[in-house]
C-alpha positions as CSV (number, residue, x, y, z in Angstrom):
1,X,-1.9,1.1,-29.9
2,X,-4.8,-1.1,-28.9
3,X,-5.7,-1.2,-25.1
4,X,-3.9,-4.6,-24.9
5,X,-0.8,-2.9,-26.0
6,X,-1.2,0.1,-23.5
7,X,-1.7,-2.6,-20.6
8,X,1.6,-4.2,-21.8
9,X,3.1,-0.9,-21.6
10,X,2.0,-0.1,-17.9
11,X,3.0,-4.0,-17.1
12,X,6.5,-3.4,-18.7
13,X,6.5,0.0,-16.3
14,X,5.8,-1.7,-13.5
15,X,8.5,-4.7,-13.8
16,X,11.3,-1.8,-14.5
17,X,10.0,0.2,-11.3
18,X,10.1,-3.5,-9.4
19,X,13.4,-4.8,-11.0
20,X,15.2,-1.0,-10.6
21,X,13.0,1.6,-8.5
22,X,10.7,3.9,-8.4
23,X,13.7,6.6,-9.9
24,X,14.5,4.3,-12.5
25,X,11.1,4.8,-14.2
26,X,11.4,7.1,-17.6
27,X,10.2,7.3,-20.5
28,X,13.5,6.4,-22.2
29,X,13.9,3.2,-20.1
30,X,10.8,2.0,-20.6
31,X,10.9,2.9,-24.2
32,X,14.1,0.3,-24.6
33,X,12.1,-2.0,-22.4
34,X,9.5,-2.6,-25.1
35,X,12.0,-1.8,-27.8
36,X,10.3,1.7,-29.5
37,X,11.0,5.0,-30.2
38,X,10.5,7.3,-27.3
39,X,8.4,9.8,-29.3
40,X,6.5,6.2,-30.2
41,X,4.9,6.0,-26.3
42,X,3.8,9.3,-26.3
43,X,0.8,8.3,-29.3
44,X,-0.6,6.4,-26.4
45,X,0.5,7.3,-22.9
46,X,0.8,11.1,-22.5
47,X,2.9,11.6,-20.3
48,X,5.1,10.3,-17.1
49,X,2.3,11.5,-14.9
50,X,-0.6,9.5,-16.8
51,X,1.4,6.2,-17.3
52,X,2.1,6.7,-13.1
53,X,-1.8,6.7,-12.9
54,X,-2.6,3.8,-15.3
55,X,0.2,2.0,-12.6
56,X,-1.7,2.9,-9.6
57,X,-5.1,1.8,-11.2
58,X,-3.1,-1.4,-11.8
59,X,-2.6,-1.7,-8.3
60,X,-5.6,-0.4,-6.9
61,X,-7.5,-3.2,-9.2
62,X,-5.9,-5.9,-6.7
63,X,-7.7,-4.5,-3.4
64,X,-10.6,-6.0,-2.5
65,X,-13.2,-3.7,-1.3
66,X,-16.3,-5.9,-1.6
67,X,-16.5,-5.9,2.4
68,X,-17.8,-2.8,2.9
69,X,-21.4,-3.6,1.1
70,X,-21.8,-6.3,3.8
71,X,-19.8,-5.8,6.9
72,X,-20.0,-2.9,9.6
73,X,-17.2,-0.4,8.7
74,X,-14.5,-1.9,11.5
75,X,-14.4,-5.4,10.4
76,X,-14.9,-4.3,6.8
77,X,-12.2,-1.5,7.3
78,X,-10.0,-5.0,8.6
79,X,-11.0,-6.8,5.4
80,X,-9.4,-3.9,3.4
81,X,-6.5,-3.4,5.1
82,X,-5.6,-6.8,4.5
83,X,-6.5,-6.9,0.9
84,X,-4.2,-3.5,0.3
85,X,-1.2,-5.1,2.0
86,X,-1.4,-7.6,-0.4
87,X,-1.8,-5.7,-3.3
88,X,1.2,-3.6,-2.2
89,X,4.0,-6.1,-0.9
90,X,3.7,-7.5,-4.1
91,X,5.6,-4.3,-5.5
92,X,7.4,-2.3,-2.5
93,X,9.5,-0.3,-4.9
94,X,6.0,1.5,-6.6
95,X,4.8,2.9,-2.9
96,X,7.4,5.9,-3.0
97,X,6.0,6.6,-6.2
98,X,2.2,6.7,-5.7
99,X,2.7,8.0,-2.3
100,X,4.4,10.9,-3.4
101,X,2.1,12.1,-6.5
102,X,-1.0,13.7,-7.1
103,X,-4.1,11.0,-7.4
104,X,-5.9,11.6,-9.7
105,X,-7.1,7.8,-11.5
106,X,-10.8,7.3,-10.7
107,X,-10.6,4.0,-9.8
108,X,-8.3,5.0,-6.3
109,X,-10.8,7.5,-5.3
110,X,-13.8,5.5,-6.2
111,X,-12.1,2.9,-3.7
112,X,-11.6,5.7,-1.3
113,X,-15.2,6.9,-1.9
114,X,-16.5,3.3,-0.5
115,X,-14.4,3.6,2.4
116,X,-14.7,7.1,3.3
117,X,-19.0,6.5,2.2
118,X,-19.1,3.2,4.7
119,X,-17.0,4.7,7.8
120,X,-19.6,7.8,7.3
121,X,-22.4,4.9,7.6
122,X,-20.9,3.5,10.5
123,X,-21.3,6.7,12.7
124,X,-18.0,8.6,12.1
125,X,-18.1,11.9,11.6
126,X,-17.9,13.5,8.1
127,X,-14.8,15.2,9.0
128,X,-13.0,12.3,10.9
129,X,-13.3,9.7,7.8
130,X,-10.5,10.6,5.7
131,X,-8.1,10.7,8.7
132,X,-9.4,7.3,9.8
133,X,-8.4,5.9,6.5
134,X,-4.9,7.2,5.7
135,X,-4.1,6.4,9.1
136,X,-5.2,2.6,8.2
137,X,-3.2,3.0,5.2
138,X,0.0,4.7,6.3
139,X,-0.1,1.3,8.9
140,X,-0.4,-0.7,5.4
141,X,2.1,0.8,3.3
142,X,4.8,1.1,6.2
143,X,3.9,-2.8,6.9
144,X,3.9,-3.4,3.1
145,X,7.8,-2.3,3.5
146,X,8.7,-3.9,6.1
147,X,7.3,-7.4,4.8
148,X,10.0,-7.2,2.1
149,X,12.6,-5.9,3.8
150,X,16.0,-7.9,4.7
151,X,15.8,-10.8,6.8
152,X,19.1,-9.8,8.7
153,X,17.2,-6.1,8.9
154,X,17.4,-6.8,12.9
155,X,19.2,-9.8,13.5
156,X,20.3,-10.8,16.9
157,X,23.5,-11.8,15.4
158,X,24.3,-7.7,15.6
159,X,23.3,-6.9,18.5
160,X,26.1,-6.0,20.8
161,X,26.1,-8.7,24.2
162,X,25.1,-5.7,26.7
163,X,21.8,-5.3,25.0
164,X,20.4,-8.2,26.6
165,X,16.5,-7.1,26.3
166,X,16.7,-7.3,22.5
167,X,19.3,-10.2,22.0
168,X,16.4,-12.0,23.8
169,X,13.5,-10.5,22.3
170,X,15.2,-11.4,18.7
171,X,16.2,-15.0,19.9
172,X,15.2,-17.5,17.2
173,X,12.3,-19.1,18.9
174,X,10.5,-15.8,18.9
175,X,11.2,-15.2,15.2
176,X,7.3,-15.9,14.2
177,X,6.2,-13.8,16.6
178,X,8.5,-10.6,15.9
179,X,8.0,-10.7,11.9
180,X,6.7,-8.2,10.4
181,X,3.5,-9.8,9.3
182,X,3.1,-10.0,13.0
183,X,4.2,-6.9,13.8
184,X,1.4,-5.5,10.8
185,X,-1.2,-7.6,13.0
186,X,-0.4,-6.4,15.9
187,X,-0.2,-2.7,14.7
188,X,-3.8,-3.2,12.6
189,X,-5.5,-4.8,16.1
190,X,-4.4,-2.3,18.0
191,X,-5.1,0.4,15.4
192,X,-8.6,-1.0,15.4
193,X,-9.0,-1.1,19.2
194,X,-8.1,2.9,19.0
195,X,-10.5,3.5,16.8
196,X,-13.4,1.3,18.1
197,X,-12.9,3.8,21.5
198,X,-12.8,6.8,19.9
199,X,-15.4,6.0,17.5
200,X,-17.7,4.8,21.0
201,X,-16.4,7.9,22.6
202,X,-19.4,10.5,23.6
203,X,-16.8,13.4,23.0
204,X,-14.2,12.7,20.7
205,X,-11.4,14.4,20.0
């Protein structure tokens, strides 16, 4: 199978895993998807594990990491936050699925090499840099739920009478401001804010 066919194959994975869930993805199902032979996928994707990788370099090809040649590491680190939300809302159901496997496609830890290489830059500490990042992207991936999830998720409509300080909070005319792409702006300005101090800190913890 050419390299245009593999591509279709990790495209036709990655509308099952969209369309079903992560659980639904096997090699059986996706062999019906594209109408083959299961023992047929296996002469170009070797396995369940390798066709999970070619999905999260699929993914990982959508971030935008271009910020961190130019920018200083927190507005940069911003810039790529952004970008990954993006990339990920676009297909909720694969994040229990990537975040729950080994990585091991060169592409994600190339992009993590450019993070973890520019907040190094910046002045944090060797040993700090990978915390600083997954604690960017657990804020991403959680928001990257919550953009999709129900729009009755927390309704005012179901909140008992006696609850006044949410019934208010969740009254309509606040409804921009209680969203979750607010609530992943708020999270990701005062994540920054953290890290900006403890970065400045003489003695950090």
């Amino acid at each position: 199978m050419a390299r245009l066919k593999r591509e279709q194959l990790v495209l036709a994975a990655l509308d099952l895993i969209d369309e079903d869930g992560a659980e639904a993805l096997t090699m059986r199902a996706l062999a019906a998807r594209v109408d083959r032979q299961v023992s047929s996928l296996y002469n170009h994707i070797a396995s369940r594990g390798e066709l999970i990788e070619h999905i999260r370099a699929r993914i990982v090809a959508g971030i935008d990491v271009s910020a961190f040649g130019v920018h200083p590491w927190d507005p940069a680190l911003e810039a790529w936050a952004r970008s990954y939300l993006t990339a990920f809302a676009a297909h909720p159901n694969v994040i229990p699925l990537l975040a729950t496997t080994p990585i091991r496609d060169r592409s994600t830890l190339e992009m993590y090499d450019t993070v973890v290489g520019s907040l190094v830059r910046g002045g944090w500490r060797e040993h700090d840099a990978v915390a600083v990042m997954r604690t960017v992207e657990a804020h991403v991936l959680g928001s990257a739920l919550d953009i999709v999830a129900p729009g009755d998720l927390l309704a005012q409509a179901s909140v008992p009478s006696e609850l006044v300080s949410l019934r208010s909070a969740l009254d309509a005319e606040h409804a921009d401001a209680s969203g979750a792409e607010s609530a992943f702006r708020v999270g990701l300005a005062a994540l920054m804010h953290g890290l900006r101090a403890r970065h400045d800190s003489p003695t950090p913890n």
